[in-house]
C-alpha positions as CSV (number, residue, x, y, z in Angstrom):
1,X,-33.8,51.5,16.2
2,X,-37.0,50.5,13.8
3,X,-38.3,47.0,14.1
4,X,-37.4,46.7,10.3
5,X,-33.3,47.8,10.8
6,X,-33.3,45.6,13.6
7,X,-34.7,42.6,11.7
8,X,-31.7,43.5,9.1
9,X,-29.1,43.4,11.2
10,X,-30.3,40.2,13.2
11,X,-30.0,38.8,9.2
12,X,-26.7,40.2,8.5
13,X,-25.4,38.9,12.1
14,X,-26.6,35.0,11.4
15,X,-25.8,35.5,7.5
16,X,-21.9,36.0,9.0
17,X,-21.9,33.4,11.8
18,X,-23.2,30.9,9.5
19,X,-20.3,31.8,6.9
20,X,-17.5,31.7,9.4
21,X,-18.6,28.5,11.4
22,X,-19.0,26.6,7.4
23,X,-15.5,28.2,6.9
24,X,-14.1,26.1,9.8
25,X,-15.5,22.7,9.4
26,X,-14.4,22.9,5.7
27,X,-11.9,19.9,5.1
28,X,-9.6,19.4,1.7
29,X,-10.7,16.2,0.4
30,X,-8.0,14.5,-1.4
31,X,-8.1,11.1,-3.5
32,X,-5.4,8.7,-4.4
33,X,-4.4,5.5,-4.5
34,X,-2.0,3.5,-2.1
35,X,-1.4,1.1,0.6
36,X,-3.5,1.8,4.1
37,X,-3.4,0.1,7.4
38,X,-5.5,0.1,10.6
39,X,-2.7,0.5,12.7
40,X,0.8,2.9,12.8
41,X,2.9,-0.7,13.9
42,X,0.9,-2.3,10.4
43,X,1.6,0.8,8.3
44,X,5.5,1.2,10.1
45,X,6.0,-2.7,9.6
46,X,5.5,-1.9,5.9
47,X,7.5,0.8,5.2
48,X,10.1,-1.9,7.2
49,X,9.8,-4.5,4.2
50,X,10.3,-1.5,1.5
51,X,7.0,-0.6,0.7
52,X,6.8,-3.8,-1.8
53,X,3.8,-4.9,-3.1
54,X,4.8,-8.6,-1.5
55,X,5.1,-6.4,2.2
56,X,1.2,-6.6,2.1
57,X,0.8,-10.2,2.0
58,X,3.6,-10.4,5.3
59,X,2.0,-7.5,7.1
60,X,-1.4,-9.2,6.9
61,X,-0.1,-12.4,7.4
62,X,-3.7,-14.0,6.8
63,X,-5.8,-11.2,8.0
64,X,-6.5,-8.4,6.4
65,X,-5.4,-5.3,8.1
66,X,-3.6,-3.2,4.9
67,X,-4.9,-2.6,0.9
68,X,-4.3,-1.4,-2.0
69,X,-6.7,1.0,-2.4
70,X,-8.2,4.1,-4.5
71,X,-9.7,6.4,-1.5
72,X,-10.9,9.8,-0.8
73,X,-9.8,10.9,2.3
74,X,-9.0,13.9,5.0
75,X,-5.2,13.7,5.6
76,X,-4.5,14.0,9.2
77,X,-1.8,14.2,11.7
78,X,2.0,13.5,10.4
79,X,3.8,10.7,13.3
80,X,6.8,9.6,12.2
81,X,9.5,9.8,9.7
82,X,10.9,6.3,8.2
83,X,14.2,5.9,5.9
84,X,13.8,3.0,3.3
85,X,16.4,1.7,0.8
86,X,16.0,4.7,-1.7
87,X,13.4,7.0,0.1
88,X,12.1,8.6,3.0
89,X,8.2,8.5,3.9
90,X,6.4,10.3,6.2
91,X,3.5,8.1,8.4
92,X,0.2,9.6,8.0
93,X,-2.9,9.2,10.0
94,X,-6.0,9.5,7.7
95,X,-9.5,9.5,7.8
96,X,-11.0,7.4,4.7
97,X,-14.5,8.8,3.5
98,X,-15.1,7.0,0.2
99,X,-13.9,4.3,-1.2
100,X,-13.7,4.0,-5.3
101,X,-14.9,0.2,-6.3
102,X,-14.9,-0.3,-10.1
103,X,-14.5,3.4,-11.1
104,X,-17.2,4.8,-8.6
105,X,-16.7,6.9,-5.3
106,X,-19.3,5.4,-2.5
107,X,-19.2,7.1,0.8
108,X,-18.5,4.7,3.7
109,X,-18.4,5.0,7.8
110,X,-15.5,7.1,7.9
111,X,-12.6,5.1,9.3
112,X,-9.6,6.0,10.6
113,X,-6.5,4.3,8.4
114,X,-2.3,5.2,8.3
115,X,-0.7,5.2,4.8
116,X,2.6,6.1,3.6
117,X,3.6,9.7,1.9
118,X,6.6,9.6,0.1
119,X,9.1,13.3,1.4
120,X,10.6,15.1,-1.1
121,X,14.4,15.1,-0.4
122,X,16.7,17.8,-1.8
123,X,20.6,16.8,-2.0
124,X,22.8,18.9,0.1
């Protein structure tokens, strides 16, 4: 083989690797606005109370632990399922990238953070 086909192929080869590994670290990045928590017990007691907007100020109980917020995050593993009063959620763990603060996305350490995603039920 000529030094010149050689050189091609050695291009085409890293041209596919470098496509295929980019492929794999690709993530969906989703944004939305809800209630997170640092902890499954914080984002489970929660759910416990209803998901009010009231729950927040018990969960914390003079810390703050779970917010309100408007994120952009990588949704993770699904733990656990939890009935409340007129729903079923699903506990999520997620990993919070940006944070939106008067109408502008700012990237932040990424921080792990479980939030509450509302299952769609279909009557039997």
């Amino acid at each position: 083989m000529s030094l010149p086909l050689r050189i091609f192929v050695v291009i085409i080869v890293v041209t596919l690797l470098i496509a295929l590994t980019h492929k794999a670290w690709a993530y969906d990045l989703e944004e939305g606005l809800g209630v997170v928590c640092d902890t499954v017990a914080q984002i489970e007691q929660f759910a416990s109370l209803d998901a009010k907007p009231e729950a927040i100020q018990t969960v914390n109980a003079g810390k703050t632990v779970c917010a309100k917020v408007n994120i952009r995050y990588i949704e993770g593993r699904k733990l656990s399922r939890i009935r409340m009063s007129e729903r079923t959620v699903e506990v999520v763990e997620i990993l919070v990238v940006e944070v939106n603060i008067y109408g502008h996305c700012g990237a932040i350490t990424p921080e792990v953070q479980y939030t509450l995603f509302q299952i769609e039920e279909v009557p039997a």
